[in-house]
C-alpha distance (Angstrom), angle and dihedral (degrees) to the residues before:
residue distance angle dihedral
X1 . . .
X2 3.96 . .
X3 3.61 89.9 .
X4 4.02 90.9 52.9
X5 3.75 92.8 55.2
X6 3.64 102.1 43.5
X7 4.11 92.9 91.5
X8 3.44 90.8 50.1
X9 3.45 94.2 47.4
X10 3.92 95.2 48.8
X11 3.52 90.3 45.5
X12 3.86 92.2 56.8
X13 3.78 86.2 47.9
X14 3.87 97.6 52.9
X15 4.05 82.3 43.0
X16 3.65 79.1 63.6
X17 3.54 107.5 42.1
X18 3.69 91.9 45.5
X19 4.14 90.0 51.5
X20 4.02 90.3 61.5
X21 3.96 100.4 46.0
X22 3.40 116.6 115.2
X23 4.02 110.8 -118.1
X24 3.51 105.2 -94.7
X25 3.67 94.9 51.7
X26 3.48 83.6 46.0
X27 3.38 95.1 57.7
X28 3.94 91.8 42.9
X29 3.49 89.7 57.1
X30 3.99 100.8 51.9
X31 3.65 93.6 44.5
X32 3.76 87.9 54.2
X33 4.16 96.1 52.1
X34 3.88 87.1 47.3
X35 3.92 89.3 51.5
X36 4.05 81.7 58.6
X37 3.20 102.4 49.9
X38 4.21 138.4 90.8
X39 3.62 128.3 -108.0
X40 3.72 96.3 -109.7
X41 3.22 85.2 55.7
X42 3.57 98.3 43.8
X43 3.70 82.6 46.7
X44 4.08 90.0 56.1
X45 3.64 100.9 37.3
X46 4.22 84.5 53.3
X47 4.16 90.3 56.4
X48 3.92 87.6 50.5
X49 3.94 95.2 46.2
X50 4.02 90.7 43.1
X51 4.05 84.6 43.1
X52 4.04 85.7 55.8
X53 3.66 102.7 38.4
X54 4.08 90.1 55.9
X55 3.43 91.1 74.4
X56 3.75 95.4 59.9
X57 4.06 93.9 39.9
X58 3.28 104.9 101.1
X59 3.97 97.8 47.6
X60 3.62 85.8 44.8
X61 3.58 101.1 50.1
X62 3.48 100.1 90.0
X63 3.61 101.8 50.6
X64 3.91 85.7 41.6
X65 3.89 84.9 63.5
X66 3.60 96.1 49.4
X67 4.05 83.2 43.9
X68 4.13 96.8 65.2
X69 4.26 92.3 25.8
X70 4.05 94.7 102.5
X71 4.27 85.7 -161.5
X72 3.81 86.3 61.1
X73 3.92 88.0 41.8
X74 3.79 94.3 55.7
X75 3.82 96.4 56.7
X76 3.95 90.5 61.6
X77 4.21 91.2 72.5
X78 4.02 88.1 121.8
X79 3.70 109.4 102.8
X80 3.40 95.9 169.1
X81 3.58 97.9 58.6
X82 4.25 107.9 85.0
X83 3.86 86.6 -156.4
X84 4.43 89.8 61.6
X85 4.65 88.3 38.8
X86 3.85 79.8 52.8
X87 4.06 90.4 49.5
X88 3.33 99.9 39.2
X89 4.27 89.6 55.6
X90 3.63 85.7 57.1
X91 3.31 83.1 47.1
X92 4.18 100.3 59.8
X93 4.16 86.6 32.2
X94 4.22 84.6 63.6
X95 4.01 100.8 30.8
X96 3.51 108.4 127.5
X97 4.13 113.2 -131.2
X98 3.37 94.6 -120.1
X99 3.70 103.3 43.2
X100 3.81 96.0 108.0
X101 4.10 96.7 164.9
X102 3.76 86.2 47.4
X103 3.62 93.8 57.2
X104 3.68 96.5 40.0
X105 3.77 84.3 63.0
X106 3.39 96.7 54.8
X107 4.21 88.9 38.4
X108 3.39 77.7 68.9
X109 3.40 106.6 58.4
X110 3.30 100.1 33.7
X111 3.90 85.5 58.9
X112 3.95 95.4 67.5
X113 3.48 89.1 71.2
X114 4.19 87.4 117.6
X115 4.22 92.8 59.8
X116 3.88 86.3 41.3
X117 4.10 91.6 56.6
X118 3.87 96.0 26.1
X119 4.12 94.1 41.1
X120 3.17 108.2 39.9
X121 3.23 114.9 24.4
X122 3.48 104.6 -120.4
X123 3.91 113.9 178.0
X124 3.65 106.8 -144.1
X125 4.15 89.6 -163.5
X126 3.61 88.5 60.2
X127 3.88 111.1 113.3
X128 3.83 103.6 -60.7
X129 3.62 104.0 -28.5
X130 3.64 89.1 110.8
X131 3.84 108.2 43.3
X132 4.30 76.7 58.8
X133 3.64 98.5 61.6
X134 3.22 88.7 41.0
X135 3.63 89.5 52.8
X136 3.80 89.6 45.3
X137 3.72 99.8 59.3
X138 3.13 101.4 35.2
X139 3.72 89.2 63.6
X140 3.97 91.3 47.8
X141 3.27 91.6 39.9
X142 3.92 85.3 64.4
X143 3.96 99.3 35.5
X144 3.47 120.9 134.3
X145 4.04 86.1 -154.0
X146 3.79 95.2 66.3
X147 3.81 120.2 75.6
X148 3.74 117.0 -122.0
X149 3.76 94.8 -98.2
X150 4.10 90.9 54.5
X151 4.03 87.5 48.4
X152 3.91 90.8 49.1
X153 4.01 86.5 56.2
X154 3.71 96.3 45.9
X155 3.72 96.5 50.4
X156 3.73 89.4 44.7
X157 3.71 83.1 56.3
X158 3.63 93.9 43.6
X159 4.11 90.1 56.0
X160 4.09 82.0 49.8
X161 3.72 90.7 55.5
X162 3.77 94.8 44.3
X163 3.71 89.2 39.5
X164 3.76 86.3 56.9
X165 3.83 94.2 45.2
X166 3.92 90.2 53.1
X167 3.58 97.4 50.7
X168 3.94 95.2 46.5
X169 4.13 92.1 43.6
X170 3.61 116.0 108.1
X171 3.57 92.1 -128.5
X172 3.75 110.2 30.9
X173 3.71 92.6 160.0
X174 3.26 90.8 74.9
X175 3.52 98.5 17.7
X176 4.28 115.6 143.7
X177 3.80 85.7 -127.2
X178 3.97 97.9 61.8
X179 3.94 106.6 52.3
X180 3.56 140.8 48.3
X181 3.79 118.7 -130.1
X182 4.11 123.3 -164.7
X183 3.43 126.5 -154.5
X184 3.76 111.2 -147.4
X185 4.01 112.0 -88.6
X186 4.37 87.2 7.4
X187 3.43 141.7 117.8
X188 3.86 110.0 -100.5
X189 3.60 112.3 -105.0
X190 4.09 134.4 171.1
X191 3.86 100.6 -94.0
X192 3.36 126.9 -108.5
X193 3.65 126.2 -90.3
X194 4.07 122.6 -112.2
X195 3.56 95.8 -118.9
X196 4.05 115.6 107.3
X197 3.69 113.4 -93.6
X198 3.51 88.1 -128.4
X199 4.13 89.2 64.0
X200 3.52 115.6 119.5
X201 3.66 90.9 -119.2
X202 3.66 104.3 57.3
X203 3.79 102.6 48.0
X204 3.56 130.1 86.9
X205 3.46 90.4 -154.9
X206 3.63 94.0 59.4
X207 4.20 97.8 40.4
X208 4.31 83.5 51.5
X209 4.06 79.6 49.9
X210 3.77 90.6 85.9
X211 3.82 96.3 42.4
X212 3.72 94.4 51.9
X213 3.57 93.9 60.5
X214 3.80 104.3 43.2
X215 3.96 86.7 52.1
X216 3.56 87.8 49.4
X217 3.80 91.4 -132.9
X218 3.92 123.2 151.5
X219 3.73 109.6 -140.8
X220 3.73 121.7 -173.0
X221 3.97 124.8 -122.6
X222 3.16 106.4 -123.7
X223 4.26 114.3 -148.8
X224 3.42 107.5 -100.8
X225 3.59 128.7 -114.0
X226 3.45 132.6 -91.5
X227 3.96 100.1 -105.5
X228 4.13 102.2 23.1
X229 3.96 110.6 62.5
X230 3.89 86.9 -169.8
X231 3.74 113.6 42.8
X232 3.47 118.9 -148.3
X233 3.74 98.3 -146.1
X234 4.10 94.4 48.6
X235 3.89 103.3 103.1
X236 4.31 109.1 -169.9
């Protein structure tokens, strides 16, 4: 009988695990089941995700415009400015695969991170300014719409940024950024962080927060699921 319920009882426990990651490792994670799995079921998990992002397409359609419109891309260059690291995550959410010009504009952005750092100072342990870059490459990083050599240089600048982050930490001995934690029967994945999931800083929901408003867009909540209290894809 113990044996019988230890799947189910895993299962819950990765349900659980996976509901207080912080949205990048989040995102890690899912990209690295999909990479394991077969193309029926590639082919089935696609109907479900196209089945659940209907419901949001018509409140999403402008932004998803502006998303895969490389003149609107080209204006977000700031990467200083929390209101344009806010746009430009809507921005990789709602990037088409295909839209190779779009994401070239927005390879090229992303690839200043150097003068941003080096120029201007920009503290990326100040309040959530890091959890965003984070954020930001690890959704390029994992974008169909870059090529393979434009998603080699964006997670070589994501290990710069979380190189950075580690080094500057407080604690980088035990800092989220320099192990690898597995959860029995998972994918390894950088562990999650011990702030709340409900922090500002590790929601996508809440980094989108400031985007939403300045582009004076209403976005629906959606309800949340049945093992994640705080959705990662549920901009406000």
């Amino acid at each position: 009988m113990v044996e019988k319920r230890c799947p189910r009882l895993q299962r819950d426990g990765v349900y659980r695990w996976f509901s207080e990651l912080p949205s990048p490792q989040r995102v890690e994670f899912l990209c690295g089941l999909l990479d394991l799995c077969i193309p029926l079921e590639l082919r089935f998990l696609g109907a479900c995700l196209e089945d659940l992002a209907r419901k949001d397409y018509h409140s999403l359609r402008d932004s998803e415009i502006k998303a895969n419109n490389p003149a609107d891309l080209g204006s977000l260059t700031n990467l200083t400015d929390e209101v344009v690291r806010s746009k430009l995550l809507v921005s990789l959410a709602l990037l088409g695969s295909a839209h190779r010009e779009a994401a070239g504009v927005l390879f090229r952005t992303l690839t200043h991170i150097d003068s941003v750092i080096n120029n201007y100072g920009l503290q990326l342990n100040e309040g959530r300014t890091g959890d965003e870059f984070l954020l930001l490459f690890t959704m390029a990083s994992n974008h169909p719409a870059f090529s393979f050599h434009q998603k080699q240089v964006l997670r070589q600048e994501l290990t710069q940024i979380q190189n950075i982050m580690a080094s500057t930490s407080k604690n980088p001995s035990t800092s989220a950024l320099n192990a690898v934690a597995t959860y029995p029967g998972c994918h390894k994945v950088t562990p999650r962080s011990e702030t709340p999931i409900n922090s500002v800083s590790n929601s996508l929901e809440n980094v989108l927060h400031t985007s939403t408003h300045s582009i004076e867009e209403s976005l629906p909540k959606r309800p949340s699921g049945k093992h994640s209290k705080d959705p990662v894809w549920d901009p406000k």
